[in-house]
N, C-alpha and C positions, 0 to 999 in steps of 0.2 A: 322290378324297378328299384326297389330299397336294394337291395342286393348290389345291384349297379352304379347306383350314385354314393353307394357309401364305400364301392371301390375306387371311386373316382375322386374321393374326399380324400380318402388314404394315402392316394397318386398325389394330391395337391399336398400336404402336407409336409410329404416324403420329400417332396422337389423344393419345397421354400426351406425347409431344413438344409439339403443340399443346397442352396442358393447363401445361405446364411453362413454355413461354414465357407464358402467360397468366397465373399465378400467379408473380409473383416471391417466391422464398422468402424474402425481407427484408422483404415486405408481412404476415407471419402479422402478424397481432393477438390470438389465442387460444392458450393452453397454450406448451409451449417452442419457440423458435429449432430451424430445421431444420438444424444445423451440416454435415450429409452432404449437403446440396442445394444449399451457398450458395456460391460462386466472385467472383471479383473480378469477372466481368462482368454480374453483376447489382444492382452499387452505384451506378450511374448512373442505370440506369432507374428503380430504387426509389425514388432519393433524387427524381429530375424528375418521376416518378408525386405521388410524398407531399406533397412541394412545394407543387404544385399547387394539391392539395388542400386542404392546409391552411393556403394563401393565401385561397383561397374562402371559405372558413370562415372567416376572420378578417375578412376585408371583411365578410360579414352578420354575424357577430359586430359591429363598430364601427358599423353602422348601422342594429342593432335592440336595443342595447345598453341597460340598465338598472341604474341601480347595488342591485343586488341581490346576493346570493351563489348565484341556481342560476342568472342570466342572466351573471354575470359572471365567478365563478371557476368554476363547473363546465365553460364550455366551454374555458376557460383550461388547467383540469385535465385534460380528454380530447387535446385540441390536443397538449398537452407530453407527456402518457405515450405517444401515438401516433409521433411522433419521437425521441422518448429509446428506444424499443422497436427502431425501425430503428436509428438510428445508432449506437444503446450497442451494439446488435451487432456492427457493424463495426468501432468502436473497441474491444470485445475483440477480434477479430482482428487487429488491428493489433501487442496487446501480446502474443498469444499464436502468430499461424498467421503472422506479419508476411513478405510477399515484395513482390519488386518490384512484380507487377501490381497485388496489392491496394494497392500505397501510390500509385501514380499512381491510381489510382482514388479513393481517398481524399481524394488533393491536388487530384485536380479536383471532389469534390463537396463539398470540406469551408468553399469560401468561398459557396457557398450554404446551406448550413446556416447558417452563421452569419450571415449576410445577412436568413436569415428572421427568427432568433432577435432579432438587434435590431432586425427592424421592429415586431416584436411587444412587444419589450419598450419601444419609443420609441415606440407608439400612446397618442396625451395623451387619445384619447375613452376607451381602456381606465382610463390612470392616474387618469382626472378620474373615472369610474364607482368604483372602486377606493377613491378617496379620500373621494366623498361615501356611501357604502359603510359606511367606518371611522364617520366620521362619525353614523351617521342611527341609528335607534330597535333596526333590526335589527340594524346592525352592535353593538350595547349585546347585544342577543340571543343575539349566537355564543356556542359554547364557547371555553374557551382556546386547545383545539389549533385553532378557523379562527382566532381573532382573532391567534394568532400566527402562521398563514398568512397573515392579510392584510398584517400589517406587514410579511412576509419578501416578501411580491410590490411592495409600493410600492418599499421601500428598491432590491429589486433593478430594478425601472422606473428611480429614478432611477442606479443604477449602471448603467446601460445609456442613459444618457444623454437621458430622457425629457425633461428639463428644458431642454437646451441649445437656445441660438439655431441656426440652418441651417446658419449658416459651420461652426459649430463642432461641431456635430452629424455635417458631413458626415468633419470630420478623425477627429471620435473613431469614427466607424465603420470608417476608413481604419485608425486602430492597431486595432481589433479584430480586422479582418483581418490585419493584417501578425503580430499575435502569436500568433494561431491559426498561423498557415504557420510561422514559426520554432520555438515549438515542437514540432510535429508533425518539423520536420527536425532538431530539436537530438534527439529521440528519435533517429530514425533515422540519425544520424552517431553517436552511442553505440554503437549494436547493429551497426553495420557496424565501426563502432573497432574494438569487445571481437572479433569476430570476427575481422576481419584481422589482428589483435594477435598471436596465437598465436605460441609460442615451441619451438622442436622442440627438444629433447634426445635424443642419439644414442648418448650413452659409458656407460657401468655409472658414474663418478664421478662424472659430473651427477647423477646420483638419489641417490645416498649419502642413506641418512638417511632418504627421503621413505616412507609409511605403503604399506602392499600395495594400499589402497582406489585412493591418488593412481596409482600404479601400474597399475592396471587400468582404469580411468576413465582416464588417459591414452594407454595405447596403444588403447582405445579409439576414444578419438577421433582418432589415428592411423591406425588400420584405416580408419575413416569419410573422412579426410583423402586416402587411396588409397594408403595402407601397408597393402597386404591380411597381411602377415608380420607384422607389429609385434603382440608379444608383452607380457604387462606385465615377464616373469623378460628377457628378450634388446631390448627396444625393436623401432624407433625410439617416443617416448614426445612427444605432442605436446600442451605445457602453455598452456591458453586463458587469459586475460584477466579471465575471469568468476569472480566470486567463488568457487566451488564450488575450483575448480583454484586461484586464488591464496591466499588464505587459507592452505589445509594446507602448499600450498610453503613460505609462508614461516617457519611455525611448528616446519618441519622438516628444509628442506636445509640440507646441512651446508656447504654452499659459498655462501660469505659472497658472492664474485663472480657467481653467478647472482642470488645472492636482490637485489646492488643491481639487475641487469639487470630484473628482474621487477617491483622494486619501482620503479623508474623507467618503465617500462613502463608500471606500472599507474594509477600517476598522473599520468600523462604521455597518457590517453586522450583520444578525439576534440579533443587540444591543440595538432596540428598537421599539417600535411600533407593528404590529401586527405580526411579527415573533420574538419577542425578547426571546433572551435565558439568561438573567439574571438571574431569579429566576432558571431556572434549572440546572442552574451553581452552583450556594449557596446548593439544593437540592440534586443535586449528591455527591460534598464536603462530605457535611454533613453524608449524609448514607455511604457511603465509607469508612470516619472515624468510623462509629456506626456499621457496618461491623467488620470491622477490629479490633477492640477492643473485640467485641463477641466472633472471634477466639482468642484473648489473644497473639494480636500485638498490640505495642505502638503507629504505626499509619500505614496507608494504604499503604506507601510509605516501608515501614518495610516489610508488608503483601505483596507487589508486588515482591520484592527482594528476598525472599525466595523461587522464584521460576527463579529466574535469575542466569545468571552469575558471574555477581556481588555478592561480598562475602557482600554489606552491601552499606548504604547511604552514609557514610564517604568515600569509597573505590571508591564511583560514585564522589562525590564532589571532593575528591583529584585528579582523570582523569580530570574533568572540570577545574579545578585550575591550572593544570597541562599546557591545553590549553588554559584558557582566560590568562595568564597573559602576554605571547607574543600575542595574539591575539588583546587583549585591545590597548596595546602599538602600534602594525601596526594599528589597526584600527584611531588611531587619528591621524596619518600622513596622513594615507589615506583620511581621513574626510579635513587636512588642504590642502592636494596638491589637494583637489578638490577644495574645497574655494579657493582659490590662481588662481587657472586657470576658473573657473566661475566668478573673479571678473575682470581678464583680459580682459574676452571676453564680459561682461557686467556690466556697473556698478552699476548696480540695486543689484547684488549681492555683492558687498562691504562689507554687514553688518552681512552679511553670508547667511548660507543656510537654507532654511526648508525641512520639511521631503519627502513633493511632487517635491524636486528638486533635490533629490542627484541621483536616477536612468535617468532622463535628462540628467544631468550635467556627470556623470558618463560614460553614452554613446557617449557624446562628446568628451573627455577625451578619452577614448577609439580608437574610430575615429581616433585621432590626435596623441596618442602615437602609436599605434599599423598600424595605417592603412587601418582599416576595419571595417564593420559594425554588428553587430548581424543580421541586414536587407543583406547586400550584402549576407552574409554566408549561409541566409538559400536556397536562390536559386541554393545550390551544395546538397541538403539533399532531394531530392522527395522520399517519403515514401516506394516505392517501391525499389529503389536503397540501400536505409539503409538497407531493411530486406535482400536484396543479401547480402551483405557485411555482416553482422549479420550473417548470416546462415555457410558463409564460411569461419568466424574465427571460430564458433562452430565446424565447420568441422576440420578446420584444431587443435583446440585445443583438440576439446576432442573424436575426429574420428568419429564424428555424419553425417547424412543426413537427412536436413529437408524439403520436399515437402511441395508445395499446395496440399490440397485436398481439396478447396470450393465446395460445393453443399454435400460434402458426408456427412453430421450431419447437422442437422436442428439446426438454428440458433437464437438469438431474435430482430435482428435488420439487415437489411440488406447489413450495410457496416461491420458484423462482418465477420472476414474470417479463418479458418480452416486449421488447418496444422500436418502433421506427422511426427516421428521422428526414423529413422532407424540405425541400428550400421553398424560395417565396415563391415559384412558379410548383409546385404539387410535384417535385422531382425527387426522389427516392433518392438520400446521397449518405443513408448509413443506418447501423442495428445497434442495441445495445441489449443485453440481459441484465435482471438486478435480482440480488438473489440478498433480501433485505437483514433476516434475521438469525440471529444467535445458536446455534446446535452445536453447545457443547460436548466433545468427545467423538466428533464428527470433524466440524469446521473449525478451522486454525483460529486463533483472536484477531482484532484489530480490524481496519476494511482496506480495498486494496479496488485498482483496476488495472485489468491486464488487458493482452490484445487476445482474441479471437481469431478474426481476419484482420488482414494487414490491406492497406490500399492500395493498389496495385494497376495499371493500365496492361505492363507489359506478361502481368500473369491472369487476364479477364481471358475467360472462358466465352465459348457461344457466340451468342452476339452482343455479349454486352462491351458495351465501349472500354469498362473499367470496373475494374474489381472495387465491391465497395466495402468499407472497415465495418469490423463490429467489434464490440467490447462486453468485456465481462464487469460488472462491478458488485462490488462484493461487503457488505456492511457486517455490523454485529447488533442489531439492536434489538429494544426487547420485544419478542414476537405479541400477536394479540392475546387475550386471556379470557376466559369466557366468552362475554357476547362484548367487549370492549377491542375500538382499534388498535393497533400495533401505535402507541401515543410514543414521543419522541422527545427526550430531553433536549433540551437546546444546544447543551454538546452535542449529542447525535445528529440534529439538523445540520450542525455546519459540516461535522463528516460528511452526513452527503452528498451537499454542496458541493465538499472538498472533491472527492470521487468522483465526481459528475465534473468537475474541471478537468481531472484527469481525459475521461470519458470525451470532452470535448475535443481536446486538442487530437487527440486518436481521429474522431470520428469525422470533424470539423478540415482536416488538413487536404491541401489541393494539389499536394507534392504526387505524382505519379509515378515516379521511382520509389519503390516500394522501400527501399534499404535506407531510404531517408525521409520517408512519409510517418505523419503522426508521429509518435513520442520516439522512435528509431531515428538513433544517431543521435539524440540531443545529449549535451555534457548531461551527470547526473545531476550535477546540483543547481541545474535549471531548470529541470523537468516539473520541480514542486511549484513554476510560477502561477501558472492557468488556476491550479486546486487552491493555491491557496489567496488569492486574488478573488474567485468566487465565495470563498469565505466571507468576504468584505460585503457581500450583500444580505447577506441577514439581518442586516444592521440597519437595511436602509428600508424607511416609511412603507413605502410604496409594497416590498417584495415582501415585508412583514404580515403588512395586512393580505396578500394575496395567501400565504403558505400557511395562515394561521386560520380554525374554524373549532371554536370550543367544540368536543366532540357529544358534549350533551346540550350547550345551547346552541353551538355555530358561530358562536359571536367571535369575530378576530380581536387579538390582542389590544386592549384597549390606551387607547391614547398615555391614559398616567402609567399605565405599567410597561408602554415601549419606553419612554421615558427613562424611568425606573432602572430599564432592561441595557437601555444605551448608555446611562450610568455607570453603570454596572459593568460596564466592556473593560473599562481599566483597573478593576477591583483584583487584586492580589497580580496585578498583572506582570509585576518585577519579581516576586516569586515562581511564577507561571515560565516567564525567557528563565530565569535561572538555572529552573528544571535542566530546563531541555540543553543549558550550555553544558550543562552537569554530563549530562547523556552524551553531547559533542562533545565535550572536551575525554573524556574518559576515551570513548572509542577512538578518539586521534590517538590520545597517548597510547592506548594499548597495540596500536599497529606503528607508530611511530621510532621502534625499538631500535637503532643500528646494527649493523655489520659488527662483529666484537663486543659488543656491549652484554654486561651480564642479564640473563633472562629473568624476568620480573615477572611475580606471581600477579595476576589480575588482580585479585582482591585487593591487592595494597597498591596497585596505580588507579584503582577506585575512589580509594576512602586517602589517597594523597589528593585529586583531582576535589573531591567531596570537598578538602580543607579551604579550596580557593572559592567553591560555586555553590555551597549549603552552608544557611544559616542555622541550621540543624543537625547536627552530622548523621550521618544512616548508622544503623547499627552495626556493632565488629561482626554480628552474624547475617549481614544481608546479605542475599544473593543473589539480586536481582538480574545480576548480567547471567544468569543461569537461564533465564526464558529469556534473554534478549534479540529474541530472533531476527528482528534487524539486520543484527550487525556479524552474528553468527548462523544466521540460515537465512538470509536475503539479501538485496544486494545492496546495502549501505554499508559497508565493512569501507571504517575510513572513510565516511562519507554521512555519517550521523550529520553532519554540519550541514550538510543539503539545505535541511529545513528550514536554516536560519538565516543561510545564504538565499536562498529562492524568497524567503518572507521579505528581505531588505528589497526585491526586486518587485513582489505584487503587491506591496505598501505604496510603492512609490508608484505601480503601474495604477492599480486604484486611486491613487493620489489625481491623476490627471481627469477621471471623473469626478470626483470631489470638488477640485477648482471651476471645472466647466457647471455647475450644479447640479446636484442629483436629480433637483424635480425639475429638469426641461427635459421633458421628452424625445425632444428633437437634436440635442445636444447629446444627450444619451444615447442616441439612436448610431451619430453620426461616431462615439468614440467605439460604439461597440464595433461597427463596422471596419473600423480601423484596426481593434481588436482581433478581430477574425481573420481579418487579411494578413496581418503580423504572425501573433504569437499562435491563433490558433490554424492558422494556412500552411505556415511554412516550414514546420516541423525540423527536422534535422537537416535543411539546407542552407542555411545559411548557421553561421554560430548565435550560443544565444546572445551576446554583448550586440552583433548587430542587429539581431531581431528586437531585440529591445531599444537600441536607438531607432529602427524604423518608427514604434511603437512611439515612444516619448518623447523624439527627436533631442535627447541628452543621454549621458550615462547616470545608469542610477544612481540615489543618495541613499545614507540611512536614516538622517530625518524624517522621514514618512512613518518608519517603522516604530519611533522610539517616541513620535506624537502620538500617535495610532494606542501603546501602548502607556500613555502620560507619563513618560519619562524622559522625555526631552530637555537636557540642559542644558545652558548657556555654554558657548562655543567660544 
């Protein structure tokens, strides 16, 4: 009998092996991504399976073609969710499980993906179907949300270069390639920089000053580093590159000489040596520009905008002009009442400030005006406590219920957690993953949400009516430590916020044409409204005391120090837009280049850009646009402005709760609902200028934005 069933084990074995190889788990096409089955050596076969395939398909697609809408974009529609399904998976692996094998795998599948992509999008029998399409009795026939599907498939045909002669058709597929690869490496020389960057500290006087969290998260990642002793009370204490670790350094060592080390450091990433991204800063530029000129745009920045909100680069520069010139103004008072009180309290700074001492100085100042610390506050934020409160303003705004379901979807890391999202009648109408914390030299910086699944009627499966969204969302914060929660600076709280706006309008949308549901199809520099709108509520009483539970007493944020806290919203807040104009302005100009015009090194449309929007200037050795991933490995290239553009819109969209009152419930009840049906329902069907007049019943102002931040002046 042993003899028998342990042949029969051997048979079983044998067969799910051979079932595994036969099924690649990057091929599912129903329900979710198998993250516990998928390895880096199943992205070739997949990708040469799919391929394939859906080169087949596209040849009897071109040569049974009709210019119709179920012969021409339905199979267009299935074609794209069936590759965006595979490769969006593996490009989140990229930003989140990122190792060597997976990225040589990537790099050699990633110039056929794109290969396919612009054959498909350079097919002239599709674009000519397409176009007499728009044209003809039916095309009069669509809805809004196909007929503004159709125009987003022409335009994108001819940005993919449908139009061009051979010669030049063959070059521009040449830069499509080459900028897929450099960005994919400007990513990955980032996340290897911020990793080998690390910075050990050994002595008790190197940490003077730093918070017990930075402390423990540091020897932390000491212990991990192969300091099995490293304590956070005795070291050795090893301070990473990545925002989580620099940030609180600098707002709190007391040692002016570490913090330049750190601060040079920090800005100084993948800037030089064996991750430097200079050359492929110049290299992207360049073909961007030789792009853009091929389509028969004046420059890249021209070519980004015609797919934006923005009627135009003059129309984005006049919003920024709009903002930096009260911005500029608060910002140098801000800069002197900080000198003035760093020279009180030391006289070493007398002669002023440098750039590693304004976020020190800054947090001291803070301390002493306000009464609080960024350190005290986060011990009211334990991670768990946020997402109650999170969940039950979503409830209460937009009549949602969001469970845990950990364990039920396989996952890629095992602090990621799972959750589902029901309407007021107990109705299943969407998934989100949150995959909350920090793994540097793994996962990329910053936080982000992408799609998963898309929403979909006409690609639902079985019997279900409609395919339901799901999202990824994606944070950096600092993981737990010991036996304490994963506690949350109040930056970090609003990121999540942010992210989970994202998350809503994905998951929230009622559009059943998938190519225009959820965040698909909307201009870019609308998309930041929902995220950053949900910001607006951390702010307010009610959602405070919900997200907030001291994580040793439980006690929510107490009255003096919301107070305190809401004071405090507009503190350095003209330096804070100035940033970020700095960041916009810079990446406009550097895609903003013309036809003939001589080519300009980055660094010096930088630190030219610097002259108008810092009251500090950065250093002649800063490199910051060297991890700028943004704008050189994600899709803000000429379009950094988004931020400032979608802020002037959820200022003002907040603004219309604010008048209604925050604390009537019922008032609140009635805008969220308005809410949902507008901006978070209607996704890419209608534009966003009307979605937003539905919503506000006016066109936005900037006043909202420039109260909001107490700089509002006289008109």
């Amino acid at each position: 009998m042993h003899g028998l069933f342990g042949a029969m084990k051997t048979v079983e074995v044998e067969s799910a092996m051979s079932e595994r190889e036969n099924r690649n788990p990057l091929l599912f096409m129903e329900g979710l991504p198998p993250f516990n089955e998928i390895d880096a050596g199943d992205v070739e076969a997949a990708i040469a399976s799919l391929l394939a395939e859906l080169e087949n398909e596209l040849v009897s697609l071109e040569d049974e073609i009709e210019p119709t809408w179920e012969s021409t974009v339905v199979p267009l529609e299935s074609m794209g969710d069936r590759l965006g399904r595979c490769w969006g998976v593996v490009g989140h692996l990229m930003g989140v499980r990122n190792e060597e094998a997976l990225r040589r795998a990537y790099e050699e599948a990633q110039p056929r993906v794109v290969s396919f992509s612009l054959r498909q999008g350079q097919s002239r029998v599709i674009y000519d179907a397409l176009s007499t399409l728009s044209q003809s009795a039916e095309g009069e026939r669509l809805s809004r949300a196909q007929k503004r599907i159709l125009t987003s498939l022409l335009r994108d045909a001819e940005h993919s270069g449908v139009g061009l002669p051979d010669a030049q058709r063959a070059r521009f597929n040449e830069i499509a390639q080459s900028l897929a690869q450099l960005s994919t490496e400007f990513s990955n020389r980032v996340l290897d920089a911020t990793e080998a960057g690390g910075i050990w500290l050994r002595e008790a006087a190197e940490v003077e000053g730093l918070p017990q969290s930075l402390l423990e998260l540091t020897a932390q990642s000491a212990r991990e580093s192969g300091e099995p002793e490293a304590s956070a009370e005795g070291g050795p204490w090893k301070l990473g590159l990545d925002p989580t670790c620099v940030m609180p350094f600098m707002q709190h060592s007391r040692r002016r000489d570490l913090r330049e080390n750190v601060y040079r450091a920090y800005i100084g990433r993948a800037g030089s040596g064996e991750f430097d991204n200079t050359d492929a800063i110049a290299q992207i530029l360049r073909l961007r520009q030789e792009q853009a000129q091929l389509l028969g745009y004046d420059s890249y920045a021209e070519l980004s905008l015609s797919t934006k909100m923005a009627p135009g680069v003059g129309e984005v520069l006049n919003l920024l002009e709009e903002l930096r010139e009260p911005a500029f103004e608060g910002a140098i008072s801000e800069l002197e009442e900080l000198r003035t009180f760093a020279s009180e309290q030391d006289a070493e700074f007398q002669d002023g400030l440098a750039l590693w001492d304004v976020a020190f100085w800054a947090e001291r100042l803070r301390e002493k005006s306000f009464a609080y610390s960024e350190e005290d506050l986060r011990g009211y934020f334990p991670l768990p406590q946020v997402l109650k409160g999170l969940f039950e303003l979503a409830e209460r705004l937009f009549k949602v219920k969001i469970e845990a379901r950990d364990g039920e979807a396989p996952v890629w890391h095992e602090d990621v957690r799972f959750f589902r999202i029901f309407d007021s009648s107990g109705r299943d109408v969407a998934a989100f993953y949150l995959d909350p914390y920090s793994r540097p030299g793994q996962k990329r910086g910053g936080a982000w949400m992408d799609e998963c699944v898309g929403r979909s009627r006409r690609l639902a499966v079985g019997e279900e009516d409609v395919r339901l969204p799901v999202a990824y969302l994606v944070c950096n914060q600092s993981p737990p430590v010991g036996e304490a929660p994963s506690l949350l600076l109040f930056d970090e709280v609003q990121t999540l916020f942010h992210e989970f706006g994202h998350g809503l309008q994905h998951m929230l949308t009622e559009v059943d044409e998938s190519l225009a549901a959820g965040i698909r199809n909307i201009e870019w520099d609308a998309v930041e409204l929902p995220s950053q709108f949900m910001e607006n509520w951390c702010y307010q009483k009610e959602t405070l005391d919900s997200i907030s539970s001291h994580f040793k007493t439980g006690e929510s944020v107490p009255d003096e120090l919301f107070r305190k806290l809401k004071a405090a919203r507009t503190y350095r807040a003209a330096s804070d837009m100035l940033r970020q104009i700095y960041f916009a302005r810079t990446d406009l100009q550097l895609h903003a280049q013309e036809s003939g015009s001589e080519e300009l090194d980055a660094f010096q449309v930088q630190h030219r850009v610097a002259e108008l929007t810092t009251v500090l200037p950065p250093l002649a050795e800063d490199r910051f646009l060297c991890s700028f991933g943004h704008i050189f490995a994600g899709g803000y290239a000429a379009g950094y402005y988004s931020y400032k553009w979608a802020e002037v819109l959820a200022a003002d969209a907040f603004g219309a709760f604010e008048e209604a009152g925050l604390e009537d419930a019922e008032e609140m009840a009635r805008l969220g609902e308005r809410f949902r049906s507008t901006v978070l329902s209607l996704g890419g069907s209608l534009s966003p200028a009307e979605v937003f007049v539905a919503f506000r019943g006016r066109e936005p102002e900037t006043d909202a934005l420039l109260t909001q931040s107490g700089l509002l002046v006289s008109r």
